[in-house]
N, C-alpha and C positions, 0 to 999 in steps of 0.2 A: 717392638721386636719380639715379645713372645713370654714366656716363662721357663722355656727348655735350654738346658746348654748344649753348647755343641763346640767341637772340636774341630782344630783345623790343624792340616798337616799340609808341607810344600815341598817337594820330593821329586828329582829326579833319574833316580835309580828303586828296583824293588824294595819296597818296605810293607813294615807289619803295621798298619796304622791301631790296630786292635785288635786283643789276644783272645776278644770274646762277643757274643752276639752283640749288635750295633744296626744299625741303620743308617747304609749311605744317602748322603742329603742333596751333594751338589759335588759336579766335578765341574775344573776349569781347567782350558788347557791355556796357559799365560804364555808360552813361547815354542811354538811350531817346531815342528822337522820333520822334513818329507820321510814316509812309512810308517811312522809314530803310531805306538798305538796304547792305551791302558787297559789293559784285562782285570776287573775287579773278582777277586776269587773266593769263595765262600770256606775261608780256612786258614791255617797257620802259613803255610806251605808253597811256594810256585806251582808244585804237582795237583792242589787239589780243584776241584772245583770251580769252570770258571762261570761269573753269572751273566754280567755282559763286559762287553769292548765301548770303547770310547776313541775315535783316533781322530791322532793329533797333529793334523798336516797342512793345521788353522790355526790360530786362535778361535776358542770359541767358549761356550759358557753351557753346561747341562745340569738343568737346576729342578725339584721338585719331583727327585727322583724316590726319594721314601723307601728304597727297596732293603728290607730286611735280611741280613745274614747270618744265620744262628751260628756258623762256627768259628768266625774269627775274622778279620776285613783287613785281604792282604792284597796289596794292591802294586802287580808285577807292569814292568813298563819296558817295553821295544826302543829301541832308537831314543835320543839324545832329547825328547819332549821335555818343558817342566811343566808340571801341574802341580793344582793344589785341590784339595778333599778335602767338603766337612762331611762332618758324621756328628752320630749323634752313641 
């Protein structure tokens, strides 16, 4: 499995998954709804920064994403989807 941890968070409404630079690893969308979508934001906030979308009107699995967020990994959600995030 590795030598790094990582964290995982299961959320279907906005949340702070972390207050500080991170590294999203993998998103999964485990339970569908039509318009769903996840906007990963680079920051504390709904307002700030969004890096990308992810939507969620599948099940599906977006894994080996690595993408770096220096100011915080808030992760604001559309419509009734549940997903789960790890980071690092």
């Amino acid at each position: 499995m590795g030598t790094e941890n990582h964290n995982v968070v299961s959320f279907n409404t906005n949340t702070l998954a972390k207050g500080t630079h991170g590294v999203i690893v993998a998103i999964y969308c485990t339970k569908e709804h039509a318009g769903a979508k996840l906007e990963v934001i680079n920051g504390l906030l709904a307002t700030d920064p969004v890096e990308f979308t992810v939507y969620g009107s599948s099940i599906q699995s977006v894994f080996n994403i690595n993408r770096r967020l220096e100011n915080g990994i808030y992760l604001k959600v559309t419509n009734a989807a549940e997903w789960i995030a790890v980071f690092k």
